[in-house]
N, C-alpha and C positions, 0 to 999 in steps of 0.2 A: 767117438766110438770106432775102435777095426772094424773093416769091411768082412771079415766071415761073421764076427759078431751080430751085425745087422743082417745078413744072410739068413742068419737063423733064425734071429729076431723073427722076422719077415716072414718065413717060410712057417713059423710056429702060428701068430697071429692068424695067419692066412688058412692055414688047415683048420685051426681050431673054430675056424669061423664059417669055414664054408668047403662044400664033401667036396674034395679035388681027387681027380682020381689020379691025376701027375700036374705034377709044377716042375719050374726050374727057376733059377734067380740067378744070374750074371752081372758082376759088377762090370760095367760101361764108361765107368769113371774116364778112361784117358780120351774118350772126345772131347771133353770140355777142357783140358789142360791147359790149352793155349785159350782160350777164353777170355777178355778182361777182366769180368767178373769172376774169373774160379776162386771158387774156395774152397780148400784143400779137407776141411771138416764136412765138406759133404760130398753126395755120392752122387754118381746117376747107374740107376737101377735096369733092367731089363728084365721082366718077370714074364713069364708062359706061362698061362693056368688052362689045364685040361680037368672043364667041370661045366659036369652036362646043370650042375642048379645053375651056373651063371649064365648058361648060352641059353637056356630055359628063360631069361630075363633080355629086355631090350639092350644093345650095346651102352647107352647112358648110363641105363640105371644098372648094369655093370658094372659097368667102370666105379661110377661113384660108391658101389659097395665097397670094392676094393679100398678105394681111398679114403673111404670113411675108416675103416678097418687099421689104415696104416696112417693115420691122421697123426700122430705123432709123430712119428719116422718121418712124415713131409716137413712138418714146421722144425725137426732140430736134424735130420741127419740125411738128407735126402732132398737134390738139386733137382732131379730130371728122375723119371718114370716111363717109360717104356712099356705097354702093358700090351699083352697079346692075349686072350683069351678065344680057347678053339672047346 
């Protein structure tokens, strides 16, 4: 998958799931380039979500929405996650 493809992906999944009142999504990808392990089919993400339903929830069970939400995106296109939630 291109990396704005999955941007979008990302960005769709994630509003349609939970009332954000601002996101951003940065691909992060060239820290891991030198890595042994890189692989070039996946991403490392950086995602900001400004959304009072998620700070209204413990940081845990945050995050894990999040990830439940993008569960896909983790097992086929997506190395590393970055999650900021304000």
């Amino acid at each position: 998958m291109e990396i704005n493809n999955l941007i979008k992906k990302i960005n769709d999944k994630i509003c349609n799931n939970i009332k954000c009142e601002n996101i951003l999504i940065e691909d992060k990808t060239f820290l891991h380039k030198k890595h042994k392990n890189f692989d070039h089919k996946k991403f490392h993400i950086k995602i900001r979500i400004e959304s009072l339903e998620l700070k209204s929830k413990n940081k845990i069970e945050a995050n894990r929405h999040v990830f439940k939400i993008l569960s896909q995106e983790l097992k086929n296109y997506i190395h590393s996650i970055q999650l900021s939630i304000n």
